[in-house]
N, C-alpha and C positions, 0 to 999 in steps of 0.2 A: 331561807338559807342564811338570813342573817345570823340567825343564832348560832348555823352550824361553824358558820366560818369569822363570826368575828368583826365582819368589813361592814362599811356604811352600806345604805341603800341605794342603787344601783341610779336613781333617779336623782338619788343626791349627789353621785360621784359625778354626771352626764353636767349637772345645774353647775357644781363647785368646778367644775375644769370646761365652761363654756364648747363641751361635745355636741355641737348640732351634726345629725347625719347631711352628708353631704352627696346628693345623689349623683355627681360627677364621680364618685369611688364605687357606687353602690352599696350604698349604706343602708340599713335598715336596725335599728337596735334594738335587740328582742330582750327585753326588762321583764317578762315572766318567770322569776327561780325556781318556778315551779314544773316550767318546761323546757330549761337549759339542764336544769337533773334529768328529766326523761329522756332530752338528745344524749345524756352523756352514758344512762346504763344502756343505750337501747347499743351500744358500744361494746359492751359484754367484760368483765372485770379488765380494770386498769391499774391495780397495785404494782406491775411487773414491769408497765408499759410504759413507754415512752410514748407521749401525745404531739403530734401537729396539729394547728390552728392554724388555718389562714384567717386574716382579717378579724381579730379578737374584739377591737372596735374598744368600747368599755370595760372587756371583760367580763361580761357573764356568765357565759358558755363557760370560759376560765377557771370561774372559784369554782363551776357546778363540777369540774373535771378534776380539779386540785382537789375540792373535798371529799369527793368519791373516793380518793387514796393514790391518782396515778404517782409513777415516782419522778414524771418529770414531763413538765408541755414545754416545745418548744414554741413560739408563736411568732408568725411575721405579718407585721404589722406597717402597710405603707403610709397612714397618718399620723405624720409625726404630735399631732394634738394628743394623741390618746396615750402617747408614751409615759406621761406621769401615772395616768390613772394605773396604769398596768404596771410600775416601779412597785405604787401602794402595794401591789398583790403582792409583786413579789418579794417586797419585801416580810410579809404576812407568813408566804411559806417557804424559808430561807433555803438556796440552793435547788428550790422545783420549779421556778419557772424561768426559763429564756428566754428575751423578747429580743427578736429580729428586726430593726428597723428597714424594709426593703420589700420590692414587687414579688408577690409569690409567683409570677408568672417568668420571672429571669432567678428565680428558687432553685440552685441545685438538692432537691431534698435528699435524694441520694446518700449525696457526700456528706449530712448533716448525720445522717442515721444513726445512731449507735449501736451497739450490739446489744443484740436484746428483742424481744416482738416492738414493733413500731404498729401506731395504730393512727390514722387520720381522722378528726371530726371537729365539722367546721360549718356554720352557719356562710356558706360562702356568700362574695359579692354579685348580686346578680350578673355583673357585665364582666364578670372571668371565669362564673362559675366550670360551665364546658369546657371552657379549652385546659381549664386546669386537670378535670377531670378522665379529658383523653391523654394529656401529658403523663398522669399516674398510670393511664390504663396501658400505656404504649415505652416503658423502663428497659433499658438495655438487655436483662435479664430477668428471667422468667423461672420460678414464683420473684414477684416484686419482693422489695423492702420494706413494703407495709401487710399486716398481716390482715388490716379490716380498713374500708371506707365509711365512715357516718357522715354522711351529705346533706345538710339544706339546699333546696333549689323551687323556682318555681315548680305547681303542682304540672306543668305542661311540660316542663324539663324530665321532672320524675317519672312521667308516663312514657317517655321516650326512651327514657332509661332501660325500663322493666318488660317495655313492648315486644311480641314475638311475633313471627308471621303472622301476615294478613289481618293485624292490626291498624287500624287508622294511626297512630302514632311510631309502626314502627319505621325505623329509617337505619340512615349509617353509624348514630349512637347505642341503636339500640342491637346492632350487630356485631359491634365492636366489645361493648358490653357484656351479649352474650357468648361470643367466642371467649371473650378470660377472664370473667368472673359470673360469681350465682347471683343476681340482685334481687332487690324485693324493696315496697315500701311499708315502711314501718308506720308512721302517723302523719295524719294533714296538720297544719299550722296555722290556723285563720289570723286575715289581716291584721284585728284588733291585737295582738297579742307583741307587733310591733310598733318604735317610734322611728318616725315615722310609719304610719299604716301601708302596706304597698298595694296598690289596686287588686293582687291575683292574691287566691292562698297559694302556702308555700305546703314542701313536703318533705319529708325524711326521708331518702334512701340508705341501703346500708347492701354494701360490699364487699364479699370474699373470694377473695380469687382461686378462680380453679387450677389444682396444681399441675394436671395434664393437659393443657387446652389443645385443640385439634393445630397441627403443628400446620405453620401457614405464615407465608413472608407478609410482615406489617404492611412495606409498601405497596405487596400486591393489592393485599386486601381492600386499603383504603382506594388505589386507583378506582378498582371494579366497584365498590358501595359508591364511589363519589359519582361516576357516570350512571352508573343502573337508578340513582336515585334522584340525580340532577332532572330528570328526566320519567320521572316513574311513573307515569300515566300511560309512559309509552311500551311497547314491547320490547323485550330485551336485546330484541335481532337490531332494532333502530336503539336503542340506548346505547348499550356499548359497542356498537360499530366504530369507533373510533380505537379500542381496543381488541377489534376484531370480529365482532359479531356472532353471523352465526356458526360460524368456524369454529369458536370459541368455547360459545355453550354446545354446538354439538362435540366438541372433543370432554367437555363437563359431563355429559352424560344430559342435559337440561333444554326443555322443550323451547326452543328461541323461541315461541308466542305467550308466553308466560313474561309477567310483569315483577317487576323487581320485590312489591311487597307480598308477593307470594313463597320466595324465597327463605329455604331458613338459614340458619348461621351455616349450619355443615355443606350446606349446596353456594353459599357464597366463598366459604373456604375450597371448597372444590374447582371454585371458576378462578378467585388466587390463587392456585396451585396450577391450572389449566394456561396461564401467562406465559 
């Protein structure tokens, strides 16, 4: 990618601005240009779009997304180390990139949006990846302000994501998930391909939200996923007894002896609606 876009080597920019990851942020710095392009097509055209980035770090993910043709990345960035490296960029493709210095996690993306498709893709930091993830999934209104999610995450993160009944990974990510949007993993990411290397592979998800989702109060929902699954070993008549039990699920239409990962999304939306 150096030829494409002009900028030094990414291992040169990390060396020349003393960038070590620092795994109090969850940092991991993915130096392959050859796979920060693939995160950025598997995105689907960004000429039109306006990009978020959380946690740019270096910037690589960056130029891959800037020289794809998007017309403008927004990025926040809570290391203030890394902010020169990412000026360089910017100043390379004058007026397309923004750099935010601030926690993506106190991020109003929202209010940032501009008019126009908005698109997310982001190598996230391991230790905010989720909650940022439910943040996007859970927006005042509904279709959100982003039109796709392109997600890094651990591969055990991914699996949670994409997981459906009576899967060993499915849970209240991966209900939440599928109640309002279609997910899928796109490609694994092996350690070597980060610096630092992280002990797990990582994975690509990629998210589009559904425009109809089965209509169902947020708060309910998470109540009844957070008990049915605090607890999921157990029957549901004891799991959510604190929500009312088998009152509950027999007003649900749902067998109280029946265990929470046997549930699908439409029978979880059923028992939030049943509250």
């Amino acid at each position: 990618m150096a030829a494409l876009d002009g900028l030094p080597p990414l291992r040169d920019v990390i060396q020349r601005h003393g960038l070590d990851a620092r795994k109090a942020l969850g940092q991991n710095f993915l130096l392959d240009l050859n796979l920060t392009q693939k995160i950025a097509r598997t995105a689907g055209a960004l000429e039109d779009a306006t990009i978020f980035e959380v946690g740019p770090g270096p910037g690589g993910l960056t130029r891959a997304i800037l020289a794809l043709g998007a017309r403008k990345v927004i990025a926040i960035e809570r290391d203030a180390r890394c902010l020169p490296a990412l000026a360089e960029i910017a100043d390379h493709y004058p007026g397309r990139l923004e750099v935010i210095e601030g926690d993506a996690l106190k991020t109003d993306f929202e209010a940032l949006a501009p008019e126009g498709p908005v698109k997310i893709i982001a190598n996230l930091p391991y230790n905010v990846g989720t909650q940022l993830l439910v943040n996007w999934l859970l927006p005042k209104a509904w279709p959100p302000f982003w039109q796709s999610l392109t997600l890094m995450f651990q591969k055990e993160v991914g699996e949670r994501i994409v997981a459906n009944e009576d899967d060993d990974h499915y849970g209240r990510l991966g209900v939440l998930c599928g109640w309002r949007t279609e997910a899928r993993m796109a490609f694994d990411v092996p350690p070597q391909a980060f610096t630092p290397p992280p002990k797990v592979t990582s994975t690509v998800v990629q998210l589009t939200p559904r425009e109809n989702p089965i209509p169902c109060a947020v708060g309910n929902l998470e109540k009844v996923t957070q008990a049915a699954f605090g607890q999921r070993r157990k029957m549901l008549r004891q799991s959510l007894k604190p929500l009312g039990g088998e009152s509950l699920l027999l007003k649900a239409g749902i067998d109280p002896a029946r265990r929470a990962e046997t549930l699908s999304v439409e029978e979880f939306c059923l028992l939030a609606n049943s509250l």
